[in-house]
C-alpha positions in Angstrom: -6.1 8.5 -12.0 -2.3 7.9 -12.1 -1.3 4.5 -12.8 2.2 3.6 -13.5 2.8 0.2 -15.1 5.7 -1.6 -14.7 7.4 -1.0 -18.1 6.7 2.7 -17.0 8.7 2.3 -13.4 12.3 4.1 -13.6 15.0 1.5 -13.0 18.4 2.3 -11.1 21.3 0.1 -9.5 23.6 1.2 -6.5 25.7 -1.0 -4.6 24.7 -4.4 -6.1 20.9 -4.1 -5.7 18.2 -2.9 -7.9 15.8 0.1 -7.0 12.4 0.0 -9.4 10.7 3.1 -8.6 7.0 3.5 -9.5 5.4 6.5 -7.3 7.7 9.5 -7.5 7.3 13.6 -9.1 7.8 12.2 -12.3 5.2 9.7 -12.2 2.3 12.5 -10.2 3.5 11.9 -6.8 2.9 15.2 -4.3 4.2 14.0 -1.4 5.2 10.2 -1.5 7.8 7.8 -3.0 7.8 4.1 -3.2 10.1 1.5 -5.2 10.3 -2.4 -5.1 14.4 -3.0 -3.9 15.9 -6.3 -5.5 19.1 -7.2 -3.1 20.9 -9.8 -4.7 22.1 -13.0 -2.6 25.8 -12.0 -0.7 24.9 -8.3 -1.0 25.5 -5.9 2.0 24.6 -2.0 1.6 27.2 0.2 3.3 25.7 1.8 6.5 24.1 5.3 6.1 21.8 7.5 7.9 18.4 8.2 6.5 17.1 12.3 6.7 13.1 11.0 6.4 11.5 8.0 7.8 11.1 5.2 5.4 8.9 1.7 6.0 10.2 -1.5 4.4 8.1 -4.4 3.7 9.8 -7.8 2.9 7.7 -9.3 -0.1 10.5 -12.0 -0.7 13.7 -13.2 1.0 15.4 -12.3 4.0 17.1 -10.1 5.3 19.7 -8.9 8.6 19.2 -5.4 9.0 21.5 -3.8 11.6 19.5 -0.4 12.5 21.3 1.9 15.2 23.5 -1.0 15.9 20.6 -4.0 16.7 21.0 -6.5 13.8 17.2 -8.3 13.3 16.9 -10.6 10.7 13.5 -9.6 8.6 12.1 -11.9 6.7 8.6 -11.8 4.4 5.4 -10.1 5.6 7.7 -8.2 7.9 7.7 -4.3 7.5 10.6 -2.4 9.2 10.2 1.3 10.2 13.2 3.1 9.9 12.9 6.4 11.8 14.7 9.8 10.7 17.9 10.1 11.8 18.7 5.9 11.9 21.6 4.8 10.4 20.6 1.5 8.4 22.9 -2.1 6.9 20.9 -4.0 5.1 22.6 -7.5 4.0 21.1 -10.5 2.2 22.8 -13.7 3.8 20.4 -15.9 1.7 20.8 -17.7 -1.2 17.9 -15.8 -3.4 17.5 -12.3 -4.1 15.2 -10.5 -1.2 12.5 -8.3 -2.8 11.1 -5.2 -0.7 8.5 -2.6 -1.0 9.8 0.6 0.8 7.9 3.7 0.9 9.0 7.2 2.0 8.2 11.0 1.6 10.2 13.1 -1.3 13.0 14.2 -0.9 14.8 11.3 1.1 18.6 11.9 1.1 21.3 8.9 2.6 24.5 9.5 4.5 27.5 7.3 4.5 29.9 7.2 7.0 32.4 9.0 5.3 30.1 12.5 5.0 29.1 11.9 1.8 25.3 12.4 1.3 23.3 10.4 -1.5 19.9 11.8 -3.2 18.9 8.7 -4.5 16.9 9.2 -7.8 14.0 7.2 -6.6 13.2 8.9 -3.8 12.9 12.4 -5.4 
């Protein structure tokens, strides 16, 4: 039985926040990835358009979350599914770092608005 433990989790930082990713390949995941997101107080992600569908659940904080252009402020115990396809802004207006659980399938890549297209290394 995989179990990954937290000093096991592979840690990475892009645009202010921090991505801890526990079930990926490298860990014995076949199919699914997950990683607890720590988004900093003032921090917005740029917009970018997810290629797999991805659920967010808010463990900690709040959030505003403009998904195809409707902002909705999420906030904890909410989950957020983010269909293929969506372009996503997440921002943390508040004044303590949000904490999420997001899971998704391998393989996830990100677009930004300018064409470029991100693999993040903990979805894969």
């Amino acid at each position: 039985m995989p179990v990954v433990r937290p000093s096991e989790a592979l840690v990475h930082e892009m645009h202010s926040a921090r991505f801890i990713s526990y079930a990926t390949p490298r860990t014995g995941s076949k199919e699914l990835c997950a990683w607890r997101g720590e988004i900093p107080p003032g921090t917005k992600a740029p917009a970018h358009t997810v290629s797999r569908e991805e659920i967010l659940h808010v463990l900690d904080g709040e959030l505003l979350v403009t998904l195809d252009e409707r902002t909705t402020r999420v906030t904890v115990g909410d989950t957020l599914i983010i269909n293929p396809g969506a372009t996503l802004t997440v921002e943390n207006p508040g004044d303590r770092t949000a904490v999420t659980w997001v899971t998704t399938s391998i393989g996830l890549e990100a677009e930004l608005a300018d064409g470029t297209r991100i693999a993040p290394p903990w979805a894969r």
